[in-house]
C-alpha positions as CSV (number, residue, x, y, z in Angstrom):
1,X,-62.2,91.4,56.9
2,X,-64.3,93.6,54.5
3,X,-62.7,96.4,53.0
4,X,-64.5,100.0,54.6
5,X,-67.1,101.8,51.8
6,X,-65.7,105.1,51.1
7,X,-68.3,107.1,49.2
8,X,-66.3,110.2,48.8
9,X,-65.9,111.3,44.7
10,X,-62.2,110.9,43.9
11,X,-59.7,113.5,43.9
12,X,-58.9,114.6,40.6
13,X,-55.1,115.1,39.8
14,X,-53.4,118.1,39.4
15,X,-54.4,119.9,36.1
16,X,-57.7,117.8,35.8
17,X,-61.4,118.8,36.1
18,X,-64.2,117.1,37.7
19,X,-66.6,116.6,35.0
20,X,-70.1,118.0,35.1
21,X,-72.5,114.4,35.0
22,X,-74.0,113.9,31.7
23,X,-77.6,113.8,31.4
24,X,-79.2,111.0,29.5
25,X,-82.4,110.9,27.6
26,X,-85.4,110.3,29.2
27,X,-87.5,106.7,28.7
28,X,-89.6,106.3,26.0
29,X,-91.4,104.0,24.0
30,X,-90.7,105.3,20.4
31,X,-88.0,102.8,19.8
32,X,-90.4,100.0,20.4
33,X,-93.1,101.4,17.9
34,X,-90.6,101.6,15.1
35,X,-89.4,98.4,15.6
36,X,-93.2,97.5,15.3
37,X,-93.1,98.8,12.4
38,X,-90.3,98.0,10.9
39,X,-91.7,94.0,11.4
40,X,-94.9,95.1,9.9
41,X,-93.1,96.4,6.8
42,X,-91.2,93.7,6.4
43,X,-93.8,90.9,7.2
44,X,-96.1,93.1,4.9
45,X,-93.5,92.4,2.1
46,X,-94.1,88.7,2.0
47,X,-97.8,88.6,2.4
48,X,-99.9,91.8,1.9
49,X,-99.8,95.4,0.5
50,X,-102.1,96.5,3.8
51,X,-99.7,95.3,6.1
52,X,-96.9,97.0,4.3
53,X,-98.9,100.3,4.5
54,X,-99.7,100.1,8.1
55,X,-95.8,98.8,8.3
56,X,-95.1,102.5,6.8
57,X,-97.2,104.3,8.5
58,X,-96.2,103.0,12.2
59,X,-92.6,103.8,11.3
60,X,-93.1,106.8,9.9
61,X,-95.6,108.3,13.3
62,X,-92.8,106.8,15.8
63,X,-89.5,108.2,13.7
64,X,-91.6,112.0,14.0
65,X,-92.6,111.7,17.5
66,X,-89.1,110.4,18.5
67,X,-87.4,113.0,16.7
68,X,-89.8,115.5,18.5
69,X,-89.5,114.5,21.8
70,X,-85.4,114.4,21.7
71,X,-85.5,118.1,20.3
72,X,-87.7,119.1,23.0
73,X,-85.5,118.0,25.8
């Protein structure tokens, strides 16, 4: 026989506190373009100096935008 959901939170035990839920950091793509960039750079190493630039640039664009978008949450 199935054991009965119970959704209720748990109890907390004398002395304890519930916890407020943490909030977590919204989606975003930033993460993805640095490690774009990141491969550009490093790719750009072995074969061209334009690659390397663009490598550079793309890391340096997602790192800012990242960074602003955390301190604006």
């Amino acid at each position: 026989m199935p054991e009965k959901d119970d959704h209720r939170p748990p109890v907390p035990r004398p002395g304890w506190k519930t916890l407020a839920p943490e909030k977590s950091p919204d989606a975003t793509f930033w993460p993805a373009a640095l490690a774009l960039g990141s491969v550009l750079l490093l790719w750009g190493l072995v074969s061209s100096l334009i690659l390397t630039a663009a490598g550079l640039a793309v890391m340096a664009v997602s790192i800012a935008a990242w960074l602003g978008e955390l301190r604006h949450e």
